[in-house]
N, C-alpha and C positions, 0 to 999 in steps of 0.2 A: 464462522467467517464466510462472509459472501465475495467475491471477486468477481466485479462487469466488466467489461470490456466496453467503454461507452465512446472511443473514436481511434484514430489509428491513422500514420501517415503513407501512403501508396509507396512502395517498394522503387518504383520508376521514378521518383522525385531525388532519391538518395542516389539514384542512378544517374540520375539529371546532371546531380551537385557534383558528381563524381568526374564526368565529362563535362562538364565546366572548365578542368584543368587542361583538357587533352583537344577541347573542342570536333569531338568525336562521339556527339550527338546521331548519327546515322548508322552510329552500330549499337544505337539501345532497342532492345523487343518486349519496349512496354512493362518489365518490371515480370517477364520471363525470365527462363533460366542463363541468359548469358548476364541481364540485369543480375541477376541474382549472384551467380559465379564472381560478377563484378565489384558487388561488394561487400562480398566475402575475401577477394583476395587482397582491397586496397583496405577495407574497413579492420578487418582481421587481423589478416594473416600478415600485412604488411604494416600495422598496424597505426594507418594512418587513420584514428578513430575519432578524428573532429568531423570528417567528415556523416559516421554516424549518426550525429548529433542533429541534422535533416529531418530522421524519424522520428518522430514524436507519438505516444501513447496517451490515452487518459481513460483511467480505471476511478471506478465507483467501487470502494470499498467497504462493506460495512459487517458489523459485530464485530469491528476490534475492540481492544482493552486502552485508555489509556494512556498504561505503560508500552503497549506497542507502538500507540500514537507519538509518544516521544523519539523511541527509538528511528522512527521514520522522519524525524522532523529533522534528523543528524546525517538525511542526504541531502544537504542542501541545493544539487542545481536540480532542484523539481520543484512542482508550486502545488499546495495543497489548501483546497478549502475545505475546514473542518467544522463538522454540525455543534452550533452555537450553546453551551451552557448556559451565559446570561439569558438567553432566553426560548430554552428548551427545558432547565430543571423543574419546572411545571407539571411535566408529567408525573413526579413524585405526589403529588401534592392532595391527591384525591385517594392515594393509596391505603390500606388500615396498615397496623405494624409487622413488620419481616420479622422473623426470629429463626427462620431455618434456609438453607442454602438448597430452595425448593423451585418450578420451574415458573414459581410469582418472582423470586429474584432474581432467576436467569433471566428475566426480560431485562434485568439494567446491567448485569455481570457479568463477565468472561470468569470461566472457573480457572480457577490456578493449579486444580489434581492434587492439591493437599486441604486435606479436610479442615482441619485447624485453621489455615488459611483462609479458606473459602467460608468459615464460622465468623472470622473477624471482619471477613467485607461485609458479611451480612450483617452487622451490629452497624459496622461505616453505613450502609446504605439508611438502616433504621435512624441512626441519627440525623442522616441528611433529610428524611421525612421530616422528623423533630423539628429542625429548625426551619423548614419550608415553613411546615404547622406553626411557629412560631410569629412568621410573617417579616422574617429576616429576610433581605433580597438576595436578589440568587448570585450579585457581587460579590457576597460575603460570606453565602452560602457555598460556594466553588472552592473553597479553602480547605473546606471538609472531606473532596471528594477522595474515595479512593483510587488507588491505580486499577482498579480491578472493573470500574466505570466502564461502562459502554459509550461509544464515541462508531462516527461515520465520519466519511472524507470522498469527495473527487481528488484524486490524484492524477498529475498529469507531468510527462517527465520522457528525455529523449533517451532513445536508444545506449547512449556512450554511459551516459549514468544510469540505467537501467540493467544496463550490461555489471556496471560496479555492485549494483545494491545485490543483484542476484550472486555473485561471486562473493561477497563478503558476509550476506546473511544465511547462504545455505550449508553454510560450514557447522559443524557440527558446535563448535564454541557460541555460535550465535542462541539466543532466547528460542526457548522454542515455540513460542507464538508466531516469531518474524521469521523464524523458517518455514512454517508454515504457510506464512504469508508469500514468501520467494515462488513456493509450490503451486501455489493457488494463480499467481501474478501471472507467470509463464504457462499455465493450461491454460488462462483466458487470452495470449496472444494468438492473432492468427495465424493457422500452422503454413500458411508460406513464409512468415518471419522465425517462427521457431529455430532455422537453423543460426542466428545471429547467436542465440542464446544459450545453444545448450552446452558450451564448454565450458559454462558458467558454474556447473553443479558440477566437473570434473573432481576437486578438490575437495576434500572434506573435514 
C-alpha cells in the first residue's frame, strides 16, 4: 500500500472560515499557531466541526484490494476516482498461466495472510487470464474478479469526514487492510495538520 499526499487545503483558510462568524480577520497569523489553537478549539473541542469541512485533502492511493476499495466507497462525503477495469484488464492478457501465490501474482493481488486464501485468488486470477485469452470483453470479464484485485484511486475528502473515517476505521474491529490504510492516510498528512487528527486513533 502506497499513500501520496497529492494537495491539501492552507490551515489559514479554515481560519478564514472561522472568523467569518466573528469578523475578526486581524487576529489571524496566517495559519500560525494562534490560526491553529483557533481551530482546534471551535473545530474540536467545541465541536463546531462544519466548519472543518473548509480543509480539504487529496491522497493518491495505490495497491489496495478491492475489498478495501468497497470498504472506502461507505464514506460517502468524499469523491473517489478509481483506476478503470473496463479498460485496464488488458494487462492480464499477455500474461502465461499463475498457479502459485508468487511475486508474478502479487503484481495484480493484495495477499489476505491465509495461504489457502491467497491459493484461491491465484486460480480467480488464472481464470480471469482464461477468459481475457478467450476474447470475452472486459464488461463481462469484471464479474469474475476477485476481492483480492488490485485497484488504485485519487481520493479527495474534507477534514470533518476525514476526521470520521480515521476514528471508525483504526479501531481494532475494522478490516485490517483499512486500518492500515487510516495509518498510512495520517503519515501522509502534513504535520502542521496532524494535531486535527490524532484523537482519532484514541479508541480502539
Amino acid at each position: 500500500m502506497r499513500v501520496t499526499l497529492l494537495h491539501f487545503t492552507p490551515l489559514e483558510v479554515c481560519a478564514h472560515a472561522i472568523r467569518t462568524c466573528w469578523q475578526s480577520y486581524d487576529k489571524s497569523d496566517k495559519g500560525g499557531e494562534i490560526d491553529r489553537s483557533l481551530i482546534e478549539r471551535v473545530g474540536n473541542h467545541n465541536r463546531h466541526s462544519s466548519t472543518l469541512e473548509h480543509l480539504f485533502y487529496t491522497f493518491y492511493i495505490q495497491e489496495i484490494s478491492r475489498l478495501l476499495l468497497q470498504e472506502l466507497a461507505r464514506h460517502r462525503i468524499a469523491s473517489l476516482s478509481v483506476k478503470s477495469t473496463r479498460y485496464t484488464l488488458k494487462e492480464l492478457k499477455d500474461e502465461t498461466p499463475f498457479d502459485q501465490f508468487d511475486s508474478r501474482a502479487q503484481k495484480y493481488l493484495i495477499p489476505s495472510g491465509d495461504e489457502t486464501v491467497d491459493r484461491m485468488s491465484v486460480k480467480a486470477l488464472d481464470n480471469l487470464r482464461i477468459l481475457l485469452e478467450k476474447g470475452i470483453s472486459n464488461d463481462r470479464v469484471k464479474y469474475a474478479l476477485p476481492e483480492s484485485y488490485k485497484t488504485e484511486l485519487t481520493w479527495s475528502v474534507n477534514a470533518r469526514s476525514l476526521q470520521n473515517f480515521l476514528t471508525l476505521r483504526s479501531k481494532s474491529s475494522a478490516h485490517f487492510e483499512i486500518r492500515n490504510l487510516t495509518s498510512a492516510v495520517y503519515e501522509a498528512l502534513p504535520h502542521d495538520h496532524k494535531y486535527l487528527f490524532s484523537k482519532c486513533f484514541a479508541e480502539k
